[in-house]
The first five atom37 places (N, CA, C, CB, O) and aatype in JSON, in Angstrom:
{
  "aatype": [20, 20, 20, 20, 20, 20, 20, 20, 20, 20, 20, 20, 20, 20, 20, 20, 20, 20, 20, 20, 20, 20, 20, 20, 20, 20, 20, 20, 20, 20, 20, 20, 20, 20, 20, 20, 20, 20, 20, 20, 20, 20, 20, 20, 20, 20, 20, 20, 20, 20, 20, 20, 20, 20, 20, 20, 20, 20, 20, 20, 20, 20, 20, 20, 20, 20, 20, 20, 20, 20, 20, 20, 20, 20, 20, 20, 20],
  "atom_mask": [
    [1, 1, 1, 1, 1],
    [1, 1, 1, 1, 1],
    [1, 1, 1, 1, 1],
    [1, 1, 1, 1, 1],
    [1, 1, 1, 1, 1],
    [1, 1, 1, 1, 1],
    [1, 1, 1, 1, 1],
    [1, 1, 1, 1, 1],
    [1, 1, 1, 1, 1],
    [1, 1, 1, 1, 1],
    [1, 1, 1, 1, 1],
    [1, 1, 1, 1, 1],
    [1, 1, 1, 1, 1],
    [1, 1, 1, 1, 1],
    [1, 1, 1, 1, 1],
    [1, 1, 1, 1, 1],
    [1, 1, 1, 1, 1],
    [1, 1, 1, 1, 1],
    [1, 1, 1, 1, 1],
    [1, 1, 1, 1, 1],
    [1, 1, 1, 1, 1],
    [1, 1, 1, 1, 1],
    [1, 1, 1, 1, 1],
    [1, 1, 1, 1, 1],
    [1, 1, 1, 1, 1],
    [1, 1, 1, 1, 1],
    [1, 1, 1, 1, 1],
    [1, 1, 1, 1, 1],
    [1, 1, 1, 1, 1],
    [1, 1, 1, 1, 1],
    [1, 1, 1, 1, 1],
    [1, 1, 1, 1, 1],
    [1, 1, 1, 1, 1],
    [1, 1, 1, 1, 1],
    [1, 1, 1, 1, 1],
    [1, 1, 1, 1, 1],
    [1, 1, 1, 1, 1],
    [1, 1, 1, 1, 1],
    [1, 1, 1, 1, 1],
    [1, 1, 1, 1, 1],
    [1, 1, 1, 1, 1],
    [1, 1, 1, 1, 1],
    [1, 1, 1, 1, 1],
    [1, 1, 1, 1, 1],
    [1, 1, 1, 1, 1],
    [1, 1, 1, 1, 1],
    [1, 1, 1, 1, 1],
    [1, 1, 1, 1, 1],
    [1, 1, 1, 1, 1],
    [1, 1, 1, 1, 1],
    [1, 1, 1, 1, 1],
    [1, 1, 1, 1, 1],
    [1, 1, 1, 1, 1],
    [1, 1, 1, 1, 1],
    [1, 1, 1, 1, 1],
    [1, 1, 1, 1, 1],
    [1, 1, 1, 1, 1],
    [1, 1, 1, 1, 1],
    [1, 1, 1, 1, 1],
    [1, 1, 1, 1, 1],
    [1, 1, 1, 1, 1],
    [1, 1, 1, 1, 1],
    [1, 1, 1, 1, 1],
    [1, 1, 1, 1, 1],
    [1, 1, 1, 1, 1],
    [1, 1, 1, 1, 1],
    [1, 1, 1, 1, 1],
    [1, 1, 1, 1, 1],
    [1, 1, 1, 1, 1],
    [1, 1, 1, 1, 1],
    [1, 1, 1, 1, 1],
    [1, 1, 1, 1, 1],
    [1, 1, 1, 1, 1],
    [1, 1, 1, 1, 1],
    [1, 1, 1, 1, 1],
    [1, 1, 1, 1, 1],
    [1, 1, 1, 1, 1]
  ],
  "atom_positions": [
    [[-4.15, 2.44, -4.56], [-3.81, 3.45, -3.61], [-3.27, 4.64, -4.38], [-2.8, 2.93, -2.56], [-2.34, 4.36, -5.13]],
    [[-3.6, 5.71, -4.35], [-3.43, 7.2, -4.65], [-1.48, 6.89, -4.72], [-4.28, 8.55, -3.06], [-1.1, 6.1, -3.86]],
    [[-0.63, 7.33, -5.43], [0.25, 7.6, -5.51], [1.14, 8.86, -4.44], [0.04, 7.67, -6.64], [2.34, 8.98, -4.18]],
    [[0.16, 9.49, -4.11], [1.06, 10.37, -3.26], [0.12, 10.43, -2.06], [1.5, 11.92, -3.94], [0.0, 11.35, -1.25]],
    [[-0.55, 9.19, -2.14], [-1.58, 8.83, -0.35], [-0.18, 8.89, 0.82], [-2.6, 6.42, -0.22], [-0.27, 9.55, 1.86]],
    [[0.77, 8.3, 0.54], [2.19, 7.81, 1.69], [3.49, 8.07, 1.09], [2.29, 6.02, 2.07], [3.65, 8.3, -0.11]],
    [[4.51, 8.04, 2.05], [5.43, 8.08, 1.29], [5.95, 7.04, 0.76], [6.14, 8.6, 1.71], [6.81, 6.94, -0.11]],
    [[5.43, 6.37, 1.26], [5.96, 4.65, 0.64], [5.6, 4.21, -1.01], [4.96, 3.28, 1.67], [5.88, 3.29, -1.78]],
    [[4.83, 5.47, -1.04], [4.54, 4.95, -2.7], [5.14, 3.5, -3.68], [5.17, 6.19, -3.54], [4.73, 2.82, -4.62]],
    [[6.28, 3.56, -2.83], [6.77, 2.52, -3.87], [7.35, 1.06, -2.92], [8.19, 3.35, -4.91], [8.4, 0.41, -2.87]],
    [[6.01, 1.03, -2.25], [6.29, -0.07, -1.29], [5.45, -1.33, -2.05], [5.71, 0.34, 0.4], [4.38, -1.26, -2.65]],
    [[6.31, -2.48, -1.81], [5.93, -3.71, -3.1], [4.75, -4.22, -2.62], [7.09, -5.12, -3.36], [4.22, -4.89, -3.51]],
    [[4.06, -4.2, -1.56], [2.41, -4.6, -1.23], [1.2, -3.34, -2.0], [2.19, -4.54, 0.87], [0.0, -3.43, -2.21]],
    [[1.71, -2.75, -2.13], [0.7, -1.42, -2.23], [-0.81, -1.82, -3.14], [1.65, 0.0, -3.2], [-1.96, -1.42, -2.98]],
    [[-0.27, -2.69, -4.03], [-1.31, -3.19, -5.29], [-2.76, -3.63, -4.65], [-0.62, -4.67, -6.2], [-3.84, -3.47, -5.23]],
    [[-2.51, -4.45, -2.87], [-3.11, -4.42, -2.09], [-4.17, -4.08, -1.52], [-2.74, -4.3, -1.86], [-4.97, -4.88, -1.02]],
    [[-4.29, -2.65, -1.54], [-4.82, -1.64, -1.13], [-5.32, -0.63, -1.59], [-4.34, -1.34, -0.64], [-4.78, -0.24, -2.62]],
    [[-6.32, 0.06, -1.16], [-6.82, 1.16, -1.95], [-7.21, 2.13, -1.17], [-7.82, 0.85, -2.78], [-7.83, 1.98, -0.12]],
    [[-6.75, 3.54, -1.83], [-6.88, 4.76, -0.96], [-7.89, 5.27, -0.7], [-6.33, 5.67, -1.27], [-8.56, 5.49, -1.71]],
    [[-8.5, 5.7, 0.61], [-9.92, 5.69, 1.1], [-9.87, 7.64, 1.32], [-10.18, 4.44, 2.88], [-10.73, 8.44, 0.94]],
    [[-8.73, 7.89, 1.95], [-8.5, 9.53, 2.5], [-7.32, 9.4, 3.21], [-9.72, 10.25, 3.58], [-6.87, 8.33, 3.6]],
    [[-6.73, 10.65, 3.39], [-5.65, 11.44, 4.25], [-6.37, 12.53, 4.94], [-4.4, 12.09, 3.35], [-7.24, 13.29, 4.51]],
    [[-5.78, 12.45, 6.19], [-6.32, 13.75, 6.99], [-4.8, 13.92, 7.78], [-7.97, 13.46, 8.21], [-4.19, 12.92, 8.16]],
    [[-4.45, 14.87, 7.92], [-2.84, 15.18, 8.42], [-2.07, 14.21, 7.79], [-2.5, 15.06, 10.1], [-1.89, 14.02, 6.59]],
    [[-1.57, 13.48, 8.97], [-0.7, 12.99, 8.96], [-1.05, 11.12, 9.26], [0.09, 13.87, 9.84], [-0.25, 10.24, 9.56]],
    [[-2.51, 11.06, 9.05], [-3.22, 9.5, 8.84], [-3.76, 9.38, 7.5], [-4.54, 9.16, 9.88], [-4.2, 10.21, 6.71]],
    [[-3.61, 8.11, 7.46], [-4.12, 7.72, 5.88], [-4.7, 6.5, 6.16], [-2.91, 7.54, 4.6], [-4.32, 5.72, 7.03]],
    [[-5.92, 6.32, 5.16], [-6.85, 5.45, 5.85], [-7.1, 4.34, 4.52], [-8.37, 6.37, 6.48], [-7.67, 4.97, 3.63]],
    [[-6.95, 3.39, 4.24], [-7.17, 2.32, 3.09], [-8.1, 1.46, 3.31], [-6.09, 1.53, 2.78], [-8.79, 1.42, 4.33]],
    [[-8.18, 0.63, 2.24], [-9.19, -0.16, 1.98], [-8.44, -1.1, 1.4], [-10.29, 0.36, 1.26], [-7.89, -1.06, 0.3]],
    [[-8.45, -2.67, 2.84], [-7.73, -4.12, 2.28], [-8.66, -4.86, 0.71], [-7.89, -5.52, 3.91], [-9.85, -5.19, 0.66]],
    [[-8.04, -4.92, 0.04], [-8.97, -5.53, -1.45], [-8.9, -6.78, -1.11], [-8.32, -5.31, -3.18], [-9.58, -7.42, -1.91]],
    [[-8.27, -7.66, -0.11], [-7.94, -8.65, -0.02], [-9.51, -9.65, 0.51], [-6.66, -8.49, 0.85], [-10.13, -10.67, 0.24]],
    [[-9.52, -7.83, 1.93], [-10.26, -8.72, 2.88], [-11.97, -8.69, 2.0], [-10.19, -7.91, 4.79], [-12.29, -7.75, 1.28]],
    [[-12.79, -9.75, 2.22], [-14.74, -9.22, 2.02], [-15.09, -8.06, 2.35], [-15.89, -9.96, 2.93], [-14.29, -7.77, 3.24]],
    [[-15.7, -7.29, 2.22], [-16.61, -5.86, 2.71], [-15.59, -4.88, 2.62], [-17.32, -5.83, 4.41], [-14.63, -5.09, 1.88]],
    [[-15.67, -3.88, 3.25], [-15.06, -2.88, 3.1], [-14.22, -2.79, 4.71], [-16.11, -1.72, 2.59], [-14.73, -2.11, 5.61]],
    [[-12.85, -3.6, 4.93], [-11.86, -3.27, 5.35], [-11.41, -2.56, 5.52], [-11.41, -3.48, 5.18], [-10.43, -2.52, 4.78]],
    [[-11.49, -1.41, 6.45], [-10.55, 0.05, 6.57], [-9.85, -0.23, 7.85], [-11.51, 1.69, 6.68], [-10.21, -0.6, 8.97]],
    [[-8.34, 0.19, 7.08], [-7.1, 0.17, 8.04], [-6.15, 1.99, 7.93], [-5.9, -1.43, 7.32], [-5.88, 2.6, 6.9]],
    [[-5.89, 2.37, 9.24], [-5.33, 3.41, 9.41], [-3.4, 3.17, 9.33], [-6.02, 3.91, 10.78], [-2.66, 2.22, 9.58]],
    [[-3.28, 3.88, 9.08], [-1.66, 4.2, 9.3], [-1.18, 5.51, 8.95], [-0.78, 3.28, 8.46], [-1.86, 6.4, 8.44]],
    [[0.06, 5.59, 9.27], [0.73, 7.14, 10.01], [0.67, 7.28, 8.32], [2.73, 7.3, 11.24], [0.12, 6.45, 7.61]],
    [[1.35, 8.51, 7.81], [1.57, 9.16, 6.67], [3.12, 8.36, 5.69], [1.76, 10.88, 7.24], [3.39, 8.45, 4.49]],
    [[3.88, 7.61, 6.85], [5.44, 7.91, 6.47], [5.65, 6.13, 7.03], [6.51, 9.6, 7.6], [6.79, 5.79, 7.35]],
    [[4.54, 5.13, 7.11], [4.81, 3.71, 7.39], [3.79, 3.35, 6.85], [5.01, 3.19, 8.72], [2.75, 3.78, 6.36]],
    [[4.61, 2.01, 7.17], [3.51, 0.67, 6.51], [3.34, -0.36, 7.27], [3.99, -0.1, 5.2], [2.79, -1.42, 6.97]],
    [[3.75, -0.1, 8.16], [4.01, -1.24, 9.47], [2.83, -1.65, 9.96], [4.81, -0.7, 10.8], [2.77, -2.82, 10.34]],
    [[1.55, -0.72, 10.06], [0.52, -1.74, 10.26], [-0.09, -2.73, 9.49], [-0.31, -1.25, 10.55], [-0.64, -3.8, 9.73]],
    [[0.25, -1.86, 8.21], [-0.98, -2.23, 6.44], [0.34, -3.61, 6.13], [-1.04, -0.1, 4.34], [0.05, -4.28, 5.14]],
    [[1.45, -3.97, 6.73], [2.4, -5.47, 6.59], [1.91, -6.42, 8.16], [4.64, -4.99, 6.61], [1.71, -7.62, 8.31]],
    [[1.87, -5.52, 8.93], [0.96, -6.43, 9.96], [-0.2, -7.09, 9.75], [0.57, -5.8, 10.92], [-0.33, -8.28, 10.02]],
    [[-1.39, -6.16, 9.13], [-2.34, -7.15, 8.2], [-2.31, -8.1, 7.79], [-2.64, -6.96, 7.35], [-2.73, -9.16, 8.25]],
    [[-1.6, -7.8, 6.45], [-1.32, -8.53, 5.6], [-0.85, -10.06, 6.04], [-0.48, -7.82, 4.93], [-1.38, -11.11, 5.67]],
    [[0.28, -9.9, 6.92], [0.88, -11.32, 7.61], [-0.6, -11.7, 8.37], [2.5, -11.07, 8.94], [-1.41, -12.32, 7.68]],
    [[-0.81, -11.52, 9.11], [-1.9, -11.61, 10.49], [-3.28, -12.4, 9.78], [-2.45, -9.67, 11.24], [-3.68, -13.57, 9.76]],
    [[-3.69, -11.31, 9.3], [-4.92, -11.66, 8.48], [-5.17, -12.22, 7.2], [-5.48, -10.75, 8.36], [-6.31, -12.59, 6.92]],
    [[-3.79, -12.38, 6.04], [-4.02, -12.94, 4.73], [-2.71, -13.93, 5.14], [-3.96, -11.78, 3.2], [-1.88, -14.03, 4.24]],
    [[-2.44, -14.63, 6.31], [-0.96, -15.55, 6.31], [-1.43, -16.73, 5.32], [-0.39, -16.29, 8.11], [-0.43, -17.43, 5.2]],
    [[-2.52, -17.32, 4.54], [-2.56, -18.43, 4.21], [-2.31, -17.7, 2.26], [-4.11, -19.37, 4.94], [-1.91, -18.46, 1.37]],
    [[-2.56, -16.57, 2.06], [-2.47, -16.09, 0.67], [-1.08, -15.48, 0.3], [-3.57, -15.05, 0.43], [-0.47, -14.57, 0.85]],
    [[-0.76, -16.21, -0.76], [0.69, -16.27, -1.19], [0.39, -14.94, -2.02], [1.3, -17.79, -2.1], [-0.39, -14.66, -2.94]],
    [[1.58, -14.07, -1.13], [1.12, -12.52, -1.64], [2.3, -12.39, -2.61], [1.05, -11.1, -0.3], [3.39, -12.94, -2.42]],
    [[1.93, -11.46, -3.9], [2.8, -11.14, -4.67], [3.63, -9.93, -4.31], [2.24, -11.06, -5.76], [3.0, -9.02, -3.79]],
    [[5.07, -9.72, -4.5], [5.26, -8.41, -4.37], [5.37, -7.45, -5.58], [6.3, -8.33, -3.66], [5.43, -8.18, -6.57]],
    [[5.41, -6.63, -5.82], [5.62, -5.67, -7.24], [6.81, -4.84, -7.04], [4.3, -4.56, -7.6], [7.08, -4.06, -6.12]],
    [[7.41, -5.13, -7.98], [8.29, -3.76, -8.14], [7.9, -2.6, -8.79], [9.41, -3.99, -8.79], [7.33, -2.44, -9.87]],
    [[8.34, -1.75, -7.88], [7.57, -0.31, -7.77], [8.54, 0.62, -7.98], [6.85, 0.04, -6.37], [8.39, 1.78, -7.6]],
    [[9.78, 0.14, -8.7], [10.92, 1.2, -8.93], [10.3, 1.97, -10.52], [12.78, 0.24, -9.09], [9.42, 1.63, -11.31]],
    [[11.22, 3.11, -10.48], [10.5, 3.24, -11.73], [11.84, 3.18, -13.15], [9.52, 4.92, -11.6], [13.05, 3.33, -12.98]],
    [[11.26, 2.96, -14.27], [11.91, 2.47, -15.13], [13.17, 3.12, -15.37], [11.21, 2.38, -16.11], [13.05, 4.22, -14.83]],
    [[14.37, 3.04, -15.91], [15.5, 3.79, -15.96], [15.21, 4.64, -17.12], [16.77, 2.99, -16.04], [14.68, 3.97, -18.01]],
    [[15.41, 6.09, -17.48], [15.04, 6.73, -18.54], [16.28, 6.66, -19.36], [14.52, 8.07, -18.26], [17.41, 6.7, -18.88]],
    [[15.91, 6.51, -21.03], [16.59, 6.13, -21.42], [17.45, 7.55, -22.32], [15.98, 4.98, -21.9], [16.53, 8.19, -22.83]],
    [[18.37, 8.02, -22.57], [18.44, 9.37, -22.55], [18.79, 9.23, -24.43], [19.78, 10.14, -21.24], [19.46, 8.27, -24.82]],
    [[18.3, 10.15, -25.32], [18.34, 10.05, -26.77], [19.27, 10.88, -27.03], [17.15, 10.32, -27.52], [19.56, 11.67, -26.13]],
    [[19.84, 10.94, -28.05], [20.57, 11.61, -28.44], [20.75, 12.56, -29.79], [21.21, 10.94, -28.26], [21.76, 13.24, -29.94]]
  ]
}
């Protein structure tokens, strides 16, 4: 998924998914999970459908999460 597709960028399913387009304020993906080409919509600023999926439709696949923080910079001196 595009890094600045949502604001969730750093939501721990994301690895999930892959960014298809944005038009306003919808963003449209592609489940890697599911066969064929899976396209799921959601608002710009959630994830609440693309975790509804996920439970609903992959409940038997033990999903990984990622941490998506980013590293602490280390400052030189």
């Amino acid at each position: 998924m595009a890094e600045s597709a949502i604001t969730s960028e750093g939501w721990r399913y994301a690895h999930y998914f892959e960014f298809v387009r944005r038009i306003d304020r919808n963003v449209t993906v592609r489940c890697k999970l599911c066969p064929g080409q899976k396209l799921l919509s959601t608002a710009a600023n959630t994830t609440s459908n693309l975790n509804k999926h996920l439970q609903r439709t992959h409940a038997k696949v033990k999903l990984i999460a990622k941490d998506r923080t980013p590293e602490p910079r280390v400052r030189m001196l």
